[in-house]
N, C-alpha and C positions, 0 to 999 in steps of 0.2 A: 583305694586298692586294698584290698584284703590278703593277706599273706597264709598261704596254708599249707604248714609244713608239720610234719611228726613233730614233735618235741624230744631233746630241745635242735632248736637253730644254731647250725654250724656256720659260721660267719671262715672268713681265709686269716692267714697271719699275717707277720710283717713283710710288706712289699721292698725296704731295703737290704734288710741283711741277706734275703732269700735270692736279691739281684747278685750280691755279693757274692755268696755261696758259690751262685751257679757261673760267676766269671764275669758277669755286665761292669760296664762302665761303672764304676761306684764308689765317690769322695766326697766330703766337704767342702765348700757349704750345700755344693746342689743337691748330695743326697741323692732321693729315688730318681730327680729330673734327670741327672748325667744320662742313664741309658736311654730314656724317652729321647733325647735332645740327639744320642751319637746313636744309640742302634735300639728302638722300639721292639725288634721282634724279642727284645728280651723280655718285656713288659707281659708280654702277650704267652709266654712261656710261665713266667712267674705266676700267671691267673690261670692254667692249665695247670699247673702241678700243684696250686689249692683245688680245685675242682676234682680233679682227679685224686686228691687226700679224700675227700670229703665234704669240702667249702659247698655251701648252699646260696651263697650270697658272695660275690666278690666286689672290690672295693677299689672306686676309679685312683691311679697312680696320682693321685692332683694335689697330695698335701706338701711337698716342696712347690709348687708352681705357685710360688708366692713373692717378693720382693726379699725377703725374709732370709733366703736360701738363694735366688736369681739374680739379688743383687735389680737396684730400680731399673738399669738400663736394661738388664735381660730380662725383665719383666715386660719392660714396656715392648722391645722386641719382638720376644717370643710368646710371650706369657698366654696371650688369648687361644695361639693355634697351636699352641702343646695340649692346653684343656681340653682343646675340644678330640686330639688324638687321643688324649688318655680315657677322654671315654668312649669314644669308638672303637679302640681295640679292647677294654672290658666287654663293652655292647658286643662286637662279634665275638669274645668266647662265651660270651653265656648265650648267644644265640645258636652257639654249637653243641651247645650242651644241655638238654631239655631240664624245666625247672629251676635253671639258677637263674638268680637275680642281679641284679646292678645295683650298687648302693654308690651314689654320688657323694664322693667325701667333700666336706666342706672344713678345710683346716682351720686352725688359728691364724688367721691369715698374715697379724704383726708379729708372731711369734710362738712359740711353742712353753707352755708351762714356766710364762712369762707374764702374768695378770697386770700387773705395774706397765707393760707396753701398751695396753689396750684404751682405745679409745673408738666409740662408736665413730665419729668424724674422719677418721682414719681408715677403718675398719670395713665401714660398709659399703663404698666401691668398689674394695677388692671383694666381698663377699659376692656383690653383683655379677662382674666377669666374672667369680665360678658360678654360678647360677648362670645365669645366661648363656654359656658355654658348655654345659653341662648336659641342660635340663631334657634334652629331647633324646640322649639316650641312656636315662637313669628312669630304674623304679621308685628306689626313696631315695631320703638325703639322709647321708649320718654326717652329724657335725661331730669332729673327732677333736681329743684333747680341747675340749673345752675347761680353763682354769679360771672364771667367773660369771657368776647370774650374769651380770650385766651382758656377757660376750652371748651365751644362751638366750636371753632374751632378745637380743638383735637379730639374730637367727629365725628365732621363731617368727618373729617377728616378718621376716621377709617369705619366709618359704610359704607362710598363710596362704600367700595370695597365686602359690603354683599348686596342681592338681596330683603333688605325690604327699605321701606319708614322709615327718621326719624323725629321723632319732637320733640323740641327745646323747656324747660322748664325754663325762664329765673325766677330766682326770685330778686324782685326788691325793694327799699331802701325804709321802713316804714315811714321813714320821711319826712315831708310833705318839697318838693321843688319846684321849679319855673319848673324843666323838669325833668322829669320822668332818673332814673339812675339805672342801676346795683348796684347790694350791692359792689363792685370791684370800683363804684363812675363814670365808663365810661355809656354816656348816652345811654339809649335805642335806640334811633333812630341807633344812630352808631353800636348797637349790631347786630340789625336786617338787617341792610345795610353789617356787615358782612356775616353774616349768613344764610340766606334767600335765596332760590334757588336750585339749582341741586336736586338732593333726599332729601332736607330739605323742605319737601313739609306743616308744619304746623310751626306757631310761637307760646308760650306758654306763660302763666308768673302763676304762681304758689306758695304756700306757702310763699303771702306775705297779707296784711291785703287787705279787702276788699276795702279798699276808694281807695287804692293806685293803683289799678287796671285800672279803666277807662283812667288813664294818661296814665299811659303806652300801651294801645291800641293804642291810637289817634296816641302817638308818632309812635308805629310801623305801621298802617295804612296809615302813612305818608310815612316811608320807602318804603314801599311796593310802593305805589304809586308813588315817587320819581323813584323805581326801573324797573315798567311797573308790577310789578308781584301780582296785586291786584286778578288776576282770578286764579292765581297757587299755590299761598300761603295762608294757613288758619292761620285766628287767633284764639287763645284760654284763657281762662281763665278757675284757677279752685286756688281759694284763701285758706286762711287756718282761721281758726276761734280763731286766738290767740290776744292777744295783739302784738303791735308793739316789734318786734325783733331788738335787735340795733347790731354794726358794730363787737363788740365783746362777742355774744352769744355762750354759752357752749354747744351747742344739744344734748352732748353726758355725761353728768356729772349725778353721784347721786343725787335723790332728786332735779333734772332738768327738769320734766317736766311740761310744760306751762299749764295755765290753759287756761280751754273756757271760753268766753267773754260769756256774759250774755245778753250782748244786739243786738247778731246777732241770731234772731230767725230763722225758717228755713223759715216763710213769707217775713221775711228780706234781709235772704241772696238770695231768687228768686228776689227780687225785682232788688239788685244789680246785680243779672245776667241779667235781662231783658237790665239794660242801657249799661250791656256788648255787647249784642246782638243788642243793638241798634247802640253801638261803633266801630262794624266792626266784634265783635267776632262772630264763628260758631260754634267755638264749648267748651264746660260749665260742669264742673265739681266739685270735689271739696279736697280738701290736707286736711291737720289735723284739726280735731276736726269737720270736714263735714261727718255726720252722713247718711246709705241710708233714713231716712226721709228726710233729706236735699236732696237728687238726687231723690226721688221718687216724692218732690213739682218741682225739675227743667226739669223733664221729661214731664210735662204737658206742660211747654213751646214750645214744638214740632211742628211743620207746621204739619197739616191733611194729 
């Protein structure tokens, strides 16, 4: 499938704080799940009012619907027929709304900006129920927060064999270093050098602070470029509006949710998308705590 939009690509924000805002069911550990699970029409609201910012691509509610955040028994439970509502009510608002897309999130499924939990043996049954669940009302896959090659390569590895494009949501280490790294501490460049190519037709980085961003472009624009594949590969950013997250963060704990930064206003965080866009990226969006005011100022960004 071929994607053909102005430049650049407005992707939606974060799906929980935005449930929050607007009054839905919304705690830890379930996160974005609570309102799917007590009142859906909130879901469905939240993907209307990125649409209606500007969102060109909205993003299925599925990365709490994991063991992770559900807890095994409420996984085992519920976990299959939440997936498949969370992308049916994406699927009808983009089918309300001509031109937008579905992007089937594919979370970290043991855990969140957690590399040390992961384990392919673990890992890739739950990958399956969201694939399987998923697939028949999504355009692409974005694998989101992803914090190591290994976790990326499993991914790829499985989506080969389904008929959508995927892309590739790296998230990357808040601490300021000399080279841009995986929270997993392997450098970007090397992630993107694995990863990059066949049906991994977009690069991401996602749900890490805004400053840390721009490194990590250069780094994979470099890959890219190293690799010949600067016309076939997109890059992406769509950051999170938290403070710095360090090596052993809880995302799924009581009374664990981050606050928003105060000094990333939504003229702010256009501004840092501009030098993303200037960094090689196309396409701009935005992870927790990016509100549709945040994507209705990055959609003016547009080419005519």
């Amino acid at each position: 499938m071929t994607i053909q939009f102005t430049l650049p690509v407005i992707l939606d924000g974060g799906m929980g704080r935005e449930l929050q805002r607007i009054g839905a069911p919304f705690q830890q550990p379930q996160w974005s799940a609570q309102a799917l699970i007590e009142a859906p029409h909130y879901i469905s609201q939240v993907h209307r009012n990125f649409i209606k910012a500007g969102a060109e691509i909205i993003t299925t509610n599925t990365y709490a619907l994991v063991p992770f955040h559900l807890g095994q028994q409420g996984f085992n439970e519920q976990g299959t027929e939440l997936i498949k509502l969370a992308a049916r009510l994406a699927r009808e608002c983009a089918n309300d709304n001509s031109g937008v897309l579905v992007a089937g999130c594919l979370p970290p499924v043991l855990g969140s900006y957690r590399p040390d939990l992961f384990s392919v043996e673990h890992a890739k049954p739950l990958l399956e129920i969201q694939i399987k669940n998923q697939q028949d009302d999504v355009d692409i896959w974005l694998a989101e927060t992803i914090s190591s090659i290994s976790e990326a390569v499993m991914i790829k590895d499985r989506t080969r064999i389904t008929d959508k494009p995927t892309w590739i949501a790296f998230t990357v280490k808040d601490e300021i270093s000399s080279e841009s790294m995986l929270r997993s501490g392997e450098l970007v460049y090397d992630a993107v050098s694995h990863i990059a190519g066949q049906h991994v037709s977009a690069i991401l980085f996602n749900c890490s602070c805004v400053e840390r961003m721009e490194g990590a472009l250069i780094a994979a624009k470099q890959a890219l470029l190293d690799l010949g594949m600067t016309d076939t590969v997109q890059l992406g950013v769509y950051a999170n509006n938290f403070p710095p997250i360090g090596d052993q963060h809880q995302a799924n704990i009581n009374n664990g949710i981050s606050r928003i930064r105060d000094d990333i206003s939504q003229d702010k965080y256009t501004e840092f998308a501009a030098c993303w866009l200037n960094a090689g990226a196309s396409i701009v969006g935005g992870c927790c705590g990016v509100s549709p005011q945040h994507i209705n100022k990055l959609a003016k960004l547009k080419n005519p």
